[in-house]
VOBA-669954 format. One record per residue (C-alpha): y, z, x. Coordinates in steps of 0.5 Angstrom, whole numbers, padded with zeros to 4 digits, always signed. Each point is the difference from the previous one (the first is absolute). Layout:
! VOBA-669954
YZX ...
//
This chain:
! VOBA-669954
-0021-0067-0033 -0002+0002+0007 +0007+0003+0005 -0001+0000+0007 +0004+0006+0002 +0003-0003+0007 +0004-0004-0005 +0004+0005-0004 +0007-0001+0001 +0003+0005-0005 -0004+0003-0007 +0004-0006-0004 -0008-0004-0001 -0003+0007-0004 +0005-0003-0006 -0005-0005-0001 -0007+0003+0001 -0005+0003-0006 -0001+0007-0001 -0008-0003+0002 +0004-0004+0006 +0004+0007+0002 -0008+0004+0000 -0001-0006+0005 +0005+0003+0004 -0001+0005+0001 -0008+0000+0003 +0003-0005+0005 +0005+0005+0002 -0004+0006+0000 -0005-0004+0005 +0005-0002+0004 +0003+0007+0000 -0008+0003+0002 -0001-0006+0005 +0006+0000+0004 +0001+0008+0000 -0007+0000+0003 +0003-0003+0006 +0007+0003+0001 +0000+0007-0004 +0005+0003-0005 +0001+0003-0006 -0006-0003-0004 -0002+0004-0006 +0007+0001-0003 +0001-0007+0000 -0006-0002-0003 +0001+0004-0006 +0007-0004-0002 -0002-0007+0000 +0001-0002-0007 +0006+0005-0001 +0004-0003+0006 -0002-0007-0003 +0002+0002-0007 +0006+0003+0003 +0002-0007+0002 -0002-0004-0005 +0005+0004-0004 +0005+0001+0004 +0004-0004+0004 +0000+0002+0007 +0005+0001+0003 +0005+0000-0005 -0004+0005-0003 -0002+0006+0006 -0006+0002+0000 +0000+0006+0004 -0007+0003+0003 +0000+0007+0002 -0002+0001+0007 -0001-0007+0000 -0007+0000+0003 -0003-0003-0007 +0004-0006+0001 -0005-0006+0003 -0001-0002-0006 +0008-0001-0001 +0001-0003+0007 -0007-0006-0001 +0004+0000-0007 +0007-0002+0004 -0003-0005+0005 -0003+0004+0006 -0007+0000+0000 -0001-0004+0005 +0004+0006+0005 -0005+0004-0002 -0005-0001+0007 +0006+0004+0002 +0001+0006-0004 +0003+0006+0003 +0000-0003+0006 +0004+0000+0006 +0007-0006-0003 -0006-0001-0006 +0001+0000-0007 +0002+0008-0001 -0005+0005-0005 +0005+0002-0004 +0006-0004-0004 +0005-0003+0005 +0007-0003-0002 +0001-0004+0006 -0008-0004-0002 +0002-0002-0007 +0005+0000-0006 -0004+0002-0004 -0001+0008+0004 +0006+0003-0004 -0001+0007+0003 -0004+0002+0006 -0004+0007+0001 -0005+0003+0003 +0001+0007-0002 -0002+0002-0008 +0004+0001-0006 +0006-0003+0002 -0001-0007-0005 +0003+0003-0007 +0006+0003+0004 +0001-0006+0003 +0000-0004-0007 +0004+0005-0002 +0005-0003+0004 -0001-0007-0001 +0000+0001-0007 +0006+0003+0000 +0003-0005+0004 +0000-0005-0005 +0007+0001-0003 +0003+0000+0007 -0003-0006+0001 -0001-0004-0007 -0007-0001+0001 -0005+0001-0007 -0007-0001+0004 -0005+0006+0000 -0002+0005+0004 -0008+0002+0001 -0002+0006+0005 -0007+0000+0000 -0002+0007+0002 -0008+0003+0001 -0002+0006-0004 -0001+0003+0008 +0008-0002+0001 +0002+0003-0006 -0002+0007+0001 +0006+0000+0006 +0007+0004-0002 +0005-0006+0000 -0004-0004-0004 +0000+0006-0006 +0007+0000+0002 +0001-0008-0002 -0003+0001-0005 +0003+0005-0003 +0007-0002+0002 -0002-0008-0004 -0003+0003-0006 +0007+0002-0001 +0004-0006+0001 -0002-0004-0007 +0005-0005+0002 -0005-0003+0006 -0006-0004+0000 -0006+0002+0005 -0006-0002-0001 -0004+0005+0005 -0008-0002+0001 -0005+0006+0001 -0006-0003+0004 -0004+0006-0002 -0008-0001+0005 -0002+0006-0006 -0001+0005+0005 +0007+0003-0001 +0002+0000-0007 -0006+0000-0006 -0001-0005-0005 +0003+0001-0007 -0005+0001-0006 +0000+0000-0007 +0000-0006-0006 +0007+0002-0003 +0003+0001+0008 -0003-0008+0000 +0004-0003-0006 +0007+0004+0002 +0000-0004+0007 -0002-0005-0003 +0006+0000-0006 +0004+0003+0005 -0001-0007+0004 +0002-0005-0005 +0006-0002-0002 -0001+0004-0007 +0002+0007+0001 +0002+0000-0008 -0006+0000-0002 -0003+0006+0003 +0001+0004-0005 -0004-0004-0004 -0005-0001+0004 -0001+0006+0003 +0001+0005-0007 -0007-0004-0002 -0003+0005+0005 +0004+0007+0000 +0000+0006-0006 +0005+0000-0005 +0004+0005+0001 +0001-0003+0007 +0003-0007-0002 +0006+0001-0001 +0000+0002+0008 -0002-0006+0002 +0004-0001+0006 -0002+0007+0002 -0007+0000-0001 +0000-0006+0003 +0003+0002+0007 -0004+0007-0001 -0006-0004-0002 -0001-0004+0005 +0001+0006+0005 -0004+0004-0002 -0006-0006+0001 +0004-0003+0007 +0001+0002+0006 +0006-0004+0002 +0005+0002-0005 +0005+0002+0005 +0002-0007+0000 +0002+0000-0007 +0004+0007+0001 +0004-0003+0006 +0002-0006-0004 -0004-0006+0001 -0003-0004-0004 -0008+0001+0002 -0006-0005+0000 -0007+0001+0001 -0004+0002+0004 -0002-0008+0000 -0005-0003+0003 +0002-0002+0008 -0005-0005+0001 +0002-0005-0007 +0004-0005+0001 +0001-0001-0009 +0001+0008+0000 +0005+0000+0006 +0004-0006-0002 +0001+0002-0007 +0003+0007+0002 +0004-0003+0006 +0003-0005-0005 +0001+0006-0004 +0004+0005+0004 +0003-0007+0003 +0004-0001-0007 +0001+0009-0002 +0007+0002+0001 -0002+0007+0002 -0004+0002+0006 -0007+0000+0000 -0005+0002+0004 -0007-0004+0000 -0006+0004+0001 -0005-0006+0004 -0008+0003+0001 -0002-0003+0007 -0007+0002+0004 +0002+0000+0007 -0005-0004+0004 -0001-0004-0006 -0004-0006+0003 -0003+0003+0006 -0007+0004-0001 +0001+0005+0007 +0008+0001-0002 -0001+0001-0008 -0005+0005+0001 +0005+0004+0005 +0002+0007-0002 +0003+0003+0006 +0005-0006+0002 -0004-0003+0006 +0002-0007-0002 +0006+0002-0001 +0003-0003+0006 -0006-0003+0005 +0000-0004+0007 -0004-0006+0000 -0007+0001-0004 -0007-0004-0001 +0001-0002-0008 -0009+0000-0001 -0001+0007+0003 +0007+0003-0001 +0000+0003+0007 +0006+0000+0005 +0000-0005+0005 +0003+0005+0005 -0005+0005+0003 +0001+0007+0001 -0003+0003+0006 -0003+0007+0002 +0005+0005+0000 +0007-0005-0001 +0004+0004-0005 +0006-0002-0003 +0005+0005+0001 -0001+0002-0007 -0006+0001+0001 +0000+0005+0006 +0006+0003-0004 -0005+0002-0006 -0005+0002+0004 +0004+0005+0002 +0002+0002-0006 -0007+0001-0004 -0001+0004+0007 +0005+0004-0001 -0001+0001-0008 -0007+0002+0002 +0002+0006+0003 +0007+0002-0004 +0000+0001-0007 +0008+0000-0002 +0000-0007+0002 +0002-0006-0004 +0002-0008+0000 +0005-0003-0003 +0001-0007+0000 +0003-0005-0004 -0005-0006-0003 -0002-0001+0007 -0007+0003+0000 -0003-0006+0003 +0005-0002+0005 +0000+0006+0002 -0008+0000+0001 +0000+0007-0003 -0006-0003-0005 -0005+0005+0004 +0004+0005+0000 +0001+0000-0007 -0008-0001-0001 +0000+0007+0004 +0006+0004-0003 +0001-0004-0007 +0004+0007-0001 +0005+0000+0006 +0004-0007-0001 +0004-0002-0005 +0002-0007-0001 +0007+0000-0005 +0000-0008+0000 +0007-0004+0004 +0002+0006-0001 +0003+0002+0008 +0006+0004-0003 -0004+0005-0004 -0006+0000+0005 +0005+0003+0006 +0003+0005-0006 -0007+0001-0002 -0001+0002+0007 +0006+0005+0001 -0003+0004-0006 -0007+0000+0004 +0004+0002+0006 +0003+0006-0004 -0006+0002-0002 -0004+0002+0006 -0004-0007+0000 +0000-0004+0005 +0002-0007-0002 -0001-0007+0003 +0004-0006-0003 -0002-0006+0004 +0005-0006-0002 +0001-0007+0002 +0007+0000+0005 +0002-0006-0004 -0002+0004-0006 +0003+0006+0002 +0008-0003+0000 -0002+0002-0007 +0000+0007-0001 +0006+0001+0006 +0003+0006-0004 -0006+0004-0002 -0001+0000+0007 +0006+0002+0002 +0003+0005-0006 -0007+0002-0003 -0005+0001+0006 +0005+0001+0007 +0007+0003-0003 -0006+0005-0002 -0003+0000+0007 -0007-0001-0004 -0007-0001+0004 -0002-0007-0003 -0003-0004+0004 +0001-0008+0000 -0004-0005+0002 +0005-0007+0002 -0006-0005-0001 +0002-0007+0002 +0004+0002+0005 +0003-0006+0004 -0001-0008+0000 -0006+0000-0007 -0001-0007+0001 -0001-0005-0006 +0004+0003-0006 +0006+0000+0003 +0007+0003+0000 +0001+0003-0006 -0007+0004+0003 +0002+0000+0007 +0000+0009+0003 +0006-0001+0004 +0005+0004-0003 -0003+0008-0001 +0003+0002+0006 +0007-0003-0001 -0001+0005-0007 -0004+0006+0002 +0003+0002+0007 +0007+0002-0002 -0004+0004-0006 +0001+0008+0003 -0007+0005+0000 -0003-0007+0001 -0005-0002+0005 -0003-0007+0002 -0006-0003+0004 -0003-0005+0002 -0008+0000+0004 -0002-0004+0004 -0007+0001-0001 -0005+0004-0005 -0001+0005+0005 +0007+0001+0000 +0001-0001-0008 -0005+0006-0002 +0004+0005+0005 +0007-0002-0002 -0003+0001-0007 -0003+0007+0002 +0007+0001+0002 +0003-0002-0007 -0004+0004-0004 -0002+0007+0004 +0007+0001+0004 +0005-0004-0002 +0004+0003-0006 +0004-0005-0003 +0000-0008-0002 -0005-0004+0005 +0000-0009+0000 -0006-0002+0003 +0002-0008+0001 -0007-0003+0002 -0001-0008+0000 -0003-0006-0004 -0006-0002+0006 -0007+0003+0002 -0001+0005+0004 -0007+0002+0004 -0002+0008-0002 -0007+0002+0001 +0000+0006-0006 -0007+0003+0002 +0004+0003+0006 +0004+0004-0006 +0007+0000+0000 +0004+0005+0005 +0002+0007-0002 +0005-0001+0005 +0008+0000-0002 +0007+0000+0004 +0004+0006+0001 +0006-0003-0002 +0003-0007+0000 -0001-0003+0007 +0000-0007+0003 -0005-0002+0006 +0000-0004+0007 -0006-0004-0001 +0001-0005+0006 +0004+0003+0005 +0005-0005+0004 +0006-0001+0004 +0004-0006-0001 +0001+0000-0008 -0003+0004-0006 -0003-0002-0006 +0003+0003-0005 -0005-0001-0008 -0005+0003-0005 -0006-0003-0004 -0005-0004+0002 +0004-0004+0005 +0001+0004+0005 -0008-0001+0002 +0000-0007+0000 +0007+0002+0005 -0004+0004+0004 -0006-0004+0002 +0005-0007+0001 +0004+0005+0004 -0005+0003+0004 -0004-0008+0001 +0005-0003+0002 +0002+0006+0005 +0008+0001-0002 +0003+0007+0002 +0002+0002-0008 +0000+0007-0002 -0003+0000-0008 +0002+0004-0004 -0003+0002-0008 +0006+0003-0004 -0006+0002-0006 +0006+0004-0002 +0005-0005-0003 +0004+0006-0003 +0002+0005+0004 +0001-0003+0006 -0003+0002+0007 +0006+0003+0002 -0003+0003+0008 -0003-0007+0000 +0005-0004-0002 +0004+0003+0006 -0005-0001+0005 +0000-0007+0000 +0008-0002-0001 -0001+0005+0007 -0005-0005+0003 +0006-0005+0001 -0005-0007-0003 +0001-0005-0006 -0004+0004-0006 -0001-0006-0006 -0002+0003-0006 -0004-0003-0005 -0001+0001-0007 -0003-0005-0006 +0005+0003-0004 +0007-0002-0002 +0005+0002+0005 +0006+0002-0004 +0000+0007-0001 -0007+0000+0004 -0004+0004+0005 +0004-0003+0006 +0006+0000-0003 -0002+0008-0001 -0001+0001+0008 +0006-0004+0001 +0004+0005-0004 -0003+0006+0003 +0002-0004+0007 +0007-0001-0002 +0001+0006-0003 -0003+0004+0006 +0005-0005+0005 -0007-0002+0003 +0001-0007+0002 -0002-0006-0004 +0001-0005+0004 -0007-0002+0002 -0003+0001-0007 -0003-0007-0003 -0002+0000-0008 -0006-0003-0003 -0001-0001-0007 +0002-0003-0007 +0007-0003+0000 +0004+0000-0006 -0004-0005-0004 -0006+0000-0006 -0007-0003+0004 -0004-0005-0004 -0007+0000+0000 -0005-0002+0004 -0005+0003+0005 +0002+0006+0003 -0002-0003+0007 +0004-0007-0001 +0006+0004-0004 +0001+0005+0006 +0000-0006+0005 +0005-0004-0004 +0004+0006+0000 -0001+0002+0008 -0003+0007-0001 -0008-0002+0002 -0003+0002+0006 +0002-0006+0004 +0007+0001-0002 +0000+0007+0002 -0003-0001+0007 +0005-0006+0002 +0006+0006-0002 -0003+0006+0003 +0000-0006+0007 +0007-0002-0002 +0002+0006+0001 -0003+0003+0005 
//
């Protein structure tokens, strides 16, 4: 039986399908995912490995009565073809197109929405518990990565639902192999498997045939010490839950059974599903760094990126790593620690040549920033680079472990801005609004890499206390064989770079120069100026330009509330300095969807046109 994807409606139509009929699907869908992913990008291999369990999912379960929560939700298109949205996916993670992660406003059947990690099990942790308020029976099915599962809150639900016997989760872990190893031994094999039938009265049985004599009377025990001692997973069973596996995450027989399984238990069970990320696709399976991870369009015969990168074009990243295997060259005492984004962060080269100079603790963003504040104790300089829309994460570490205490840790805001196609929940727009009311902390933003390496020199040779480099989800031109500058700043200052008469320009980040060029093109008196320094404040300059008695617009792609403008604003109101002629640019009081960063910033009115019709409005 052939399905044409364009005409799924709902997962209803798997209830009539074989096993060999679902192995059919699944290929279809696995070479629609490649083909149309070769076009628009995304997340490829996650959700190339969790094919068949999200159909054996749905076969089972009765989406959305039962909710299937995916933690993240980036390993979803399957789910999304499955509920009748296959042909959306010419849109995917474009601008009002079919969104990357879970959407509830797309589809019923996306019970809950992320985009950060670990949060599923905590959700259905309140979605079971719901279920005596509202009278409901169906079931609640996290379905969590062994990646995922190394973040604090999903411990933190798990041990809190291990306890709860009167509740009846049933948590997925999607394990790739690369986190959580393989249980071995013959006796562990059969005691999951009897622990996966519905004949636990003949476990004693069964398994005294395999144990000494004076053992026997122990059965129970020995069981659950037998099976420790041949597992890795028994932590499972130690919080409570009923576990099964690891099973084959690529059998539909195998997955089908142990869902039904679990489907009928009345304890909460976890089911350990073995998948191989990339399945079905040569050039992702074989990845072993997560390059396919997330991809732009590529050539599915070569496995190459379409987009071409030119000769000293760098992502901002990028230039922020040169920098930090320079610095690592020449400075001993000095270490990287990041949570899980190694590859994001383009820190692969660096880890090549400083395998001993970084660590990675996994989601782990809380543990990366107090980590970082005993390195700073330490005497060892310390680099903490963290996605803004991930650093929300670690606020009070930043703020009672690393700045109460006036620690030289270093952070690096990646993804500061409008990031473009993942979207709100990763959008860097509110890192500012959360660290510049934090005291001893200090803030900027370069608006080129000239400028990032001095700022940086500045942050790790003469500032004492914690430093916030922000820098954006864009590309950047450097030529590295001119070296990096040794160059830093006394103390924190901004520059005029563009004198004018009849208004000022007030920003930070790599907009001001496209500003700059448009201003001077088209011959408008504006005075521009670079506020590097986020926090503190340009105090002398400040005062200079309220002096100038012209309009000022300031401008920042970030949120207005408790932001950079509202920072000056303050200080203006504060110092009875005359707010009357100031306009603010930025992101209003609202989540901004996905899209391309140029198309998002037109919408919203902040692109380099949008600026350059304000700064003549007001002159």
């Amino acid at each position: 039986m052939m399905v044409n994807l364009s005409d799924i409606k709902d997962p209803s139509f798997l209830n009539d399908l074989s096993n060999k009929e679902l192995e059919e699907l699944s290929k279809e869908i696995r070479t629609f995912l490649i083909e149309s992913l070769s076009k628009t990008g995304g997340h490829l291999s996650s959700n190339l490995g969790v094919v068949e369990l999200t159909i054996a999912l749905h076969k089972v379960f009765d989406s959305p009565k039962d909710k299937l929560i995916f933690d993240v939700g980036h390993q979803a298109y399957t789910h999304k073809i499955l509920t009748g949205r296959a042909t959306e996916f010419d849109k995917l993670r474009m601008h009002n197109g079919l969104s990357g992660f879970l959407k509830r406003s797309e589809s019923i059947h996306d019970v809950y929405e992320a985009g950060h990690s670990s949060t599923s099990i905590a959700a259905a942790s309140g979605m079971e518990f719901s279920k005596k308020f509202i009278g409901n029976s169906n079931k609640v099915i996290p379905i969590i990565g062994d990646g995922a599962l190394t973040g604090g809150m999903a411990f933190e639900a798990l041990n809190f639902l291990g306890g709860q016997g009167d509740h009846q989760p049933i948590i997925i872990l999607n394990d790739n192999e690369m986190s959580i190893s393989e249980n071995i031994g013959f006796l562990a094999s059969i005691l999951n498997n009897i622990r996966s039938k519905n004949t636990y009265r003949k476990i004693k049985t069964k398994t005294k045939k395999f144990l000494p004599k004076f053992l026997r009377k122990f059965s129970t025990k020995v069981e659950r010490g037998v099976k420790g001692f041949l597992t890795t997973n028994t932590i499972f069973d130690d919080l409570g839950f009923s576990y099964y596996g690891p099973i084959n995450g690529h059998d539909f027989k195998e997955l089908i059974k142990y869902l039904n399984i679990a489907k009928k238990s009345n304890r909460a069970c976890v089911i350990h599903v073995l998948t191989e990320k990339g399945k079905g696709y040569k050039p992702s399976e074989q990845d072993i760094n997560g390059s396919w991870h997330g991809v732009g369009p590529f050539d599915i015969e070569t496995g190459k990126q379409i987009a071409k990168k030119e000769e000293n074009i760098y992502s901002w990243s990028e230039i922020i790593s040169e920098y930090m295997i320079n610095y690592a060259k020449n400075n001993e005492k000095f270490t990287i620690v990041i949570p899980a984004m190694i590859g994001g962060s383009s820190l692969f080269k660096y880890k090549e040549q400083f395998p001993k100079q970084i660590i990675d603790v996994g989601i782990a963003e809380q543990l990366a920033v107090t980590m970082s504040s005993g390195f700073a104790i330490s005497g060892v300089d310390v680099f903490t680079p963290i996605y803004s829309t991930f650093l929300q994460r670690a606020y009070d570490q930043v703020n009672h472990d690393v700045a109460r205490q006036n620690l030289k840790v270093v952070f690096g805001i990646d993804r500061a801005g409008i990031v473009g196609a993942d979207g709100e929940t990763h959008q860097g727009l509110f890192d500012i609004p959360l660290l510049r009311h934090i005291p001893n902390m200090t803030i900027a933003h370069p608006r080129n890499p000239e400028e990032a390496f001095k700022l940086l020199n500045y942050a790790f040779k003469v500032n004492k206390g914690p430093f916030a480099i922000r820098y954006e989800r864009g590309n950047e031109f450097y030529d590295f064989n001119e070296g990096i500058t040794n160059e830093t700043f006394d103390k924190p200052s901004w520059e005029i770079i563009n004198k004018g008469k009849k208004a000022v320009f007030l920003s930070f980040g790599s907009m001001l120069e496209q500003v700059k060029e448009e201003v001077n093109k088209q011959e408008l008196d504006v005075c521009i100026v670079d506020a590097k320094f986020i926090k503190p404040l340009d105090k002398d300059i400040i005062k200079y330009i309220s002096n100038l008695d012209v309009p000022i617009v300031i401008y920042e792609e970030s949120s207005l509330l408790g932001g950079f403008g509202s920072a000056v604003l303050e200080h203006l109101v504060i110092n009875k300095l005359d707010t009357s002629k100031i306009t603010l640019m930025g992101i209003k009081d609202e989540y901004i969807e996905q899209g391309a960063k140029h198309l998002v910033l037109k919408e919203l009115n902040l692109d380099l046109d949008s600026i350059i019709k304000k700064i003549k409005e007001v002159i």
